[in-house]
KEKE-3310 file (N, C-alpha, C; in steps of 0.2 Angstrom, whole numbers, plus 5000, padded with zeros to 4 digits):
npx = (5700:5708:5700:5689:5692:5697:5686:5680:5684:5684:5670:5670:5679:5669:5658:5661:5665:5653:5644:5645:5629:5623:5617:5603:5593:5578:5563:5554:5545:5530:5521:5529:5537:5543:5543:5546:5549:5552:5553:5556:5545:5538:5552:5549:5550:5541:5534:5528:5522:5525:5511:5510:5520:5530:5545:5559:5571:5587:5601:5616:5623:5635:5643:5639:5643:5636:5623:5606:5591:5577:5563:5545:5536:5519:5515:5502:5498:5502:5506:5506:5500:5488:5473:5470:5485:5488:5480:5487:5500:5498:5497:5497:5507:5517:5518:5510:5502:5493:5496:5510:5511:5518:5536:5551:5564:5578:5594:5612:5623:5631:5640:5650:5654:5659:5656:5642:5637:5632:5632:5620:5617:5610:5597:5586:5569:5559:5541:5544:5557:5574:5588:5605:5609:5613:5612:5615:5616:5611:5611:5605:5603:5589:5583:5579:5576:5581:5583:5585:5590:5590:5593:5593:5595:5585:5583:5573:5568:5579:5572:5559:5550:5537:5533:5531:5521:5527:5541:5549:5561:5558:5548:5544:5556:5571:5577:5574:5572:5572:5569:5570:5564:5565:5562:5567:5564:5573:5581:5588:5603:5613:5630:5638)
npy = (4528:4538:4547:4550:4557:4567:4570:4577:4586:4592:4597:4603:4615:4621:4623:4634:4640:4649:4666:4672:4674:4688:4693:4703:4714:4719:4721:4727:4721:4729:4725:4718:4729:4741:4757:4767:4776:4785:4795:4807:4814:4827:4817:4806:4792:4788:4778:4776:4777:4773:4768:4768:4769:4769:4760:4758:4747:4743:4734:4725:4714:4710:4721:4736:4749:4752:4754:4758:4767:4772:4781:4785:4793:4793:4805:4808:4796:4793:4785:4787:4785:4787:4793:4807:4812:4811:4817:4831:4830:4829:4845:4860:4865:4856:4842:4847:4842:4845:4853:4849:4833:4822:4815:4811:4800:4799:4789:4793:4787:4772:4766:4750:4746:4735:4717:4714:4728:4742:4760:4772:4787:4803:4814:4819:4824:4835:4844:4852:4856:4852:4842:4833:4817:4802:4786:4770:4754:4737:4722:4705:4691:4681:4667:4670:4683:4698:4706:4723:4732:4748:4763:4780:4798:4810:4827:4835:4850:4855:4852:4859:4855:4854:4869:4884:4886:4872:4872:4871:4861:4856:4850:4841:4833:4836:4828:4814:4795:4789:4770:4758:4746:4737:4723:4715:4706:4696:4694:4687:4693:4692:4695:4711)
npz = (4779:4779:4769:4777:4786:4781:4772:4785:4790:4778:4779:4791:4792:4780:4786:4797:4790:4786:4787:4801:4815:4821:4834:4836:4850:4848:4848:4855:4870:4874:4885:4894:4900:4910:4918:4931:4946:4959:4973:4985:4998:5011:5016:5016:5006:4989:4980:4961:4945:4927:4916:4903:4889:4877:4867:4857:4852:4847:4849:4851:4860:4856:4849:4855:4853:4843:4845:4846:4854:4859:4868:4872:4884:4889:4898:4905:4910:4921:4938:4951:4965:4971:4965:4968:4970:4957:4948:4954:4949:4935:4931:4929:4936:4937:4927:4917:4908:4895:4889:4887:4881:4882:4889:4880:4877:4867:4863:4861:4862:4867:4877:4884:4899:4905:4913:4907:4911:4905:4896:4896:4883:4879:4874:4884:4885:4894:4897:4887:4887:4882:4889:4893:4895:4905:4909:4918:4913:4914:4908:4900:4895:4893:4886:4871:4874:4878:4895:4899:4912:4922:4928:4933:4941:4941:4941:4947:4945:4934:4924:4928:4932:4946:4948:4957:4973:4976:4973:4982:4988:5002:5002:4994:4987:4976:4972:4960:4958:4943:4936:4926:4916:4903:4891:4878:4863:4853:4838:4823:4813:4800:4802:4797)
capx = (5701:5712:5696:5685:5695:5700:5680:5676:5690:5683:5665:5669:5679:5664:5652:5665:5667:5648:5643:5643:5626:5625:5608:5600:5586:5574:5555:5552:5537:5530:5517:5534:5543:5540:5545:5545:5551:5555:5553:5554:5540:5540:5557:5547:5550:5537:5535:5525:5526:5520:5506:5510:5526:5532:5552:5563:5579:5591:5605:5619:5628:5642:5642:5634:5643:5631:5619:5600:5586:5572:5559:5541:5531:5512:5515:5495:5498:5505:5501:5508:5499:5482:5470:5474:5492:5488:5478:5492:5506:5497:5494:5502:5514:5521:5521:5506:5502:5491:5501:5518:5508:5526:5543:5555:5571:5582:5599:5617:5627:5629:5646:5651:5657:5663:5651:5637:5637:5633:5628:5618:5619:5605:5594:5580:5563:5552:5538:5546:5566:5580:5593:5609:5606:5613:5609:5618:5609:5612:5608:5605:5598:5585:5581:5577:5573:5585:5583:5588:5586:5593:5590:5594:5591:5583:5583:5564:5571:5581:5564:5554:5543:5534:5535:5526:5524:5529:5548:5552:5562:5561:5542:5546:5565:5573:5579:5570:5573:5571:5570:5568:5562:5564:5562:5566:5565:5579:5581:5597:5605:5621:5635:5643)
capy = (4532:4546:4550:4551:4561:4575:4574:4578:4593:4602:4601:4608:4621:4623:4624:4638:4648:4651:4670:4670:4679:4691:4694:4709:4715:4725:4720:4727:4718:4734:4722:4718:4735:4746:4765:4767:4780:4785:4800:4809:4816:4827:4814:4799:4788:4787:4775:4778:4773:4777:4764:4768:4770:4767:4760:4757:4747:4740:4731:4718:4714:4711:4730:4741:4755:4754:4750:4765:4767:4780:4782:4791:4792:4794:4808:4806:4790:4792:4781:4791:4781:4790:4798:4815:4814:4808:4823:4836:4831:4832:4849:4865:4866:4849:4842:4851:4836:4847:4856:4842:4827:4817:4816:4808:4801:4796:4789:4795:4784:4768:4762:4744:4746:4727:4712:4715:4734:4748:4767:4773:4794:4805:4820:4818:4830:4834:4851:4858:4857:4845:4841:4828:4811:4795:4780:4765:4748:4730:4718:4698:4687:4674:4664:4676:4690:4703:4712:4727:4736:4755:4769:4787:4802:4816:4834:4841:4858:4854:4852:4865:4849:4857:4874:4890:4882:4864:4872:4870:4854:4852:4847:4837:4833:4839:4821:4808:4790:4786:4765:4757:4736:4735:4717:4715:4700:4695:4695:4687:4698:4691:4700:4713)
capz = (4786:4778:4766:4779:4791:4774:4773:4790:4791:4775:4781:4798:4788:4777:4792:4801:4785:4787:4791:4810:4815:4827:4838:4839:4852:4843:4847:4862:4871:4879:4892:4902:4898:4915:4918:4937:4947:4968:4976:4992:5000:5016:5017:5015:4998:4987:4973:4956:4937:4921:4913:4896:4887:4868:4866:4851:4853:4841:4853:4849:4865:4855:4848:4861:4851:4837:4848:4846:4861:4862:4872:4874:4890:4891:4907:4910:4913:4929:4943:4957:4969:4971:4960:4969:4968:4947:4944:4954:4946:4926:4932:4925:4940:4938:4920:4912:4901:4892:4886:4885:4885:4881:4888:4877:4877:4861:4863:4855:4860:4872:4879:4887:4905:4908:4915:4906:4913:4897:4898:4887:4883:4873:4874:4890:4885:4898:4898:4882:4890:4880:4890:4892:4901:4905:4916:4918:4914:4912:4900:4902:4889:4895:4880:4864:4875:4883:4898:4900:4920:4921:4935:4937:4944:4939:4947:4942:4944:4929:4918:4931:4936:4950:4950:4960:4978:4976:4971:4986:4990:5010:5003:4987:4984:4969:4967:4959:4955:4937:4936:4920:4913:4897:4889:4870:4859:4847:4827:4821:4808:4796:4801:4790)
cpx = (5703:5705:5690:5687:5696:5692:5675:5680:5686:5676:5664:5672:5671:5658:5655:5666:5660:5647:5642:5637:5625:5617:5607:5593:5584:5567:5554:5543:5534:5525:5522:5539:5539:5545:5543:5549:5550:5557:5554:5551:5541:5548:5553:5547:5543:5537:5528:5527:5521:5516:5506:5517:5527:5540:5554:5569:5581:5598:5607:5626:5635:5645:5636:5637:5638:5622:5610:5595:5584:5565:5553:5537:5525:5514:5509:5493:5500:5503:5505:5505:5491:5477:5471:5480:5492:5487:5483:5496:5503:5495:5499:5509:5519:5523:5516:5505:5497:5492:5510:5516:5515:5534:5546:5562:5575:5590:5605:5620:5625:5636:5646:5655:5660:5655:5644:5632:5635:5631:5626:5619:5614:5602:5586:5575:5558:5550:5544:5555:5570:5585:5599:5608:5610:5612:5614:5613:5614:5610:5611:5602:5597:5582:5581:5575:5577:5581:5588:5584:5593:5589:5596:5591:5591:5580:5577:5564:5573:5574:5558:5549:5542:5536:5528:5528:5525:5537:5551:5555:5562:5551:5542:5554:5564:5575:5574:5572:5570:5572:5566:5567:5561:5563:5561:5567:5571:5577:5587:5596:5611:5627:5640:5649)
cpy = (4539:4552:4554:4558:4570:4577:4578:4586:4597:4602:4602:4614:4623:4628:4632:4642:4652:4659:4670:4677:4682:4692:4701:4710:4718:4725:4720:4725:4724:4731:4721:4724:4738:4752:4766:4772:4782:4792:4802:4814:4820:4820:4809:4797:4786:4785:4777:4774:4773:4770:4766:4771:4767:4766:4758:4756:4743:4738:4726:4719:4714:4720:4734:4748:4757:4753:4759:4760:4772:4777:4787:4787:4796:4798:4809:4801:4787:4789:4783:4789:4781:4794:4809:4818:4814:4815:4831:4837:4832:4838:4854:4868:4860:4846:4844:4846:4838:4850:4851:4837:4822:4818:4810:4808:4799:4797:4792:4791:4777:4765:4755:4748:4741:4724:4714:4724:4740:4754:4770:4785:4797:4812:4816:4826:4829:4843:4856:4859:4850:4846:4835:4824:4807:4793:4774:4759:4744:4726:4711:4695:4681:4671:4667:4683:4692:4708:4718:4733:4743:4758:4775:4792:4807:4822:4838:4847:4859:4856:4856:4861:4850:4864:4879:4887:4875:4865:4871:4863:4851:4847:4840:4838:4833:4831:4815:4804:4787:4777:4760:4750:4735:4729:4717:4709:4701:4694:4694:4689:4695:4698:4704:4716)
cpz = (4784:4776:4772:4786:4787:4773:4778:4792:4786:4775:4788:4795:4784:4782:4795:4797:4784:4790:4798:4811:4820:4829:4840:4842:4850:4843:4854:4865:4878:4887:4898:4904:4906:4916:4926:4940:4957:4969:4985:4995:5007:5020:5018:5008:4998:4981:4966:4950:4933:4919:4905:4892:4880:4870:4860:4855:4845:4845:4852:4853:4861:4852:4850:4857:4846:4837:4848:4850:4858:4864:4875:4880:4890:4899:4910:4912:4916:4933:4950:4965:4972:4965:4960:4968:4960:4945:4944:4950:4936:4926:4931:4929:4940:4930:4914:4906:4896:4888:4883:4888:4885:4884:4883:4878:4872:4862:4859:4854:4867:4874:4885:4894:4908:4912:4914:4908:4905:4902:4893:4889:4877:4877:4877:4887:4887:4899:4894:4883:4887:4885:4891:4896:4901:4910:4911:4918:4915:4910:4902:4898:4893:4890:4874:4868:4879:4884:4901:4908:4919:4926:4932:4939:4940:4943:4945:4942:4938:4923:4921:4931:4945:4954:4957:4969:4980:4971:4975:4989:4999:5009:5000:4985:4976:4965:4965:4954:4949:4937:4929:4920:4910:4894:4881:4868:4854:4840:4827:4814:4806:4798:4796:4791)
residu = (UNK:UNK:UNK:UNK:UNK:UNK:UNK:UNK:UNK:UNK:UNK:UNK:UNK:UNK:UNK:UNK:UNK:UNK:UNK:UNK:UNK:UNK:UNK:UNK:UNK:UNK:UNK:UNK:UNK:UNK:UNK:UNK:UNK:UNK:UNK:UNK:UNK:UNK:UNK:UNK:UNK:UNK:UNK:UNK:UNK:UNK:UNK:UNK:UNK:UNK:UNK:UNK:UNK:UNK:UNK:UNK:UNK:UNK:UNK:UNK:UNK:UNK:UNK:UNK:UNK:UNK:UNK:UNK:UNK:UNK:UNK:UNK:UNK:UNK:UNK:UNK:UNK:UNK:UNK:UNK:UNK:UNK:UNK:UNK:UNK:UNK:UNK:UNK:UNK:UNK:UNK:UNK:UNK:UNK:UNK:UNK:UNK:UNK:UNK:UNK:UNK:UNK:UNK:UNK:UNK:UNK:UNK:UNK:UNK:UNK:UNK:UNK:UNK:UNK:UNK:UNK:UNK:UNK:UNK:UNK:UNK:UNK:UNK:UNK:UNK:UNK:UNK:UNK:UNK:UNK:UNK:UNK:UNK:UNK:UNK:UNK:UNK:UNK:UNK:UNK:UNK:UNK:UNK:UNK:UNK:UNK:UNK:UNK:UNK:UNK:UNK:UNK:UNK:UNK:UNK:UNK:UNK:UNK:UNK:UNK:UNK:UNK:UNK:UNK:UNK:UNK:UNK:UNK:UNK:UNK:UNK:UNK:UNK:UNK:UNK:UNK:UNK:UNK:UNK:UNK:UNK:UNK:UNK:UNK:UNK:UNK:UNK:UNK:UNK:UNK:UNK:UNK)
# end
């Protein structure tokens, strides 16, 4: 009884001296990933969202500080809700997608907020202009695949998306809602 008790302690030691491994998201499955966004129109909300988007993450709930994101967006693959709206906004007053077919974003940094809450922090480039960003997400794991949902706003005056006569905001608000759905698959990595 002792033997068996002495051999069942040093192989749960053994088993618990094993490197514990950590799970990182990092295969981002871009068919469930969506990029969407909310505007106001003469004061009516207007929904939209991009049809094509590339992402790179690399995220281990347990360290969100070491946590990289970046992000490019097809801007001619707007879906603004009509073909008329699609063609004005790819147009040299708005985001000139022929000139800056890509906004990008690349994280710096990404901080824990509490209950599953982060914020990620990087350098937003839209029509030729870098500037500093962040948006609040949060992150859920359903089986091997963490989702990650985030929103902010963004001011298109900042990036000079719609300029000449559509700078006027009593026509098009300055604000508009960024809303993100990312979904990445897991890869457990030994921890070092």
């Amino acid at each position: 009884m002792i033997k068996q008790t002495l051999g069942a302690a040093a192989l749960a030691a053994a088993v618990f001296a094993l490197p514990a491994q950590a799970v990182e998201f990092n295969a981002v499955q871009a068919d469930k990933t969506q990029i969407a966004f909310t505007y106001k129109q003469m004061n009516v909300p207007v929904d939209g969202k991009f049809r094509k988007s590339a992402a790179s993450i690399a995220f281990d709930p347990a360290k969100p500080q070491a946590a990289r994101a970046s992000l490019e967006i097809d801007l001619a693959s707007i879906d603004a809700g009509s073909q008329e709206a699609n063609d004005e906004v790819a147009s040299k007053l708005w985001f000139n997608t022929k000139a800056f077919p890509k906004a990008t974003f690349v994280s710096s940094s990404v901080k824990a907020l509490g209950n599953n809450r982060f914020e990620v922090a990087g350098k937003l480039s839209i029509k030729g202009k870098t500037l500093d960003a962040t948006a609040p997400f949060t992150f859920k794991q359903e089986g091997t695949n963490g989702v990650f949902d985030g929103a902010f706003v963004l001011k298109r005056a900042d990036y000079a998306i719609g300029e000449g006569m559509w700078a006027d905001f009593g026509t098009v608000a300055n604000e508009i809602q960024i809303k993100f759905h990312v979904v990445a698959a897991a890869a457990a990595a030994a921890k070092k």
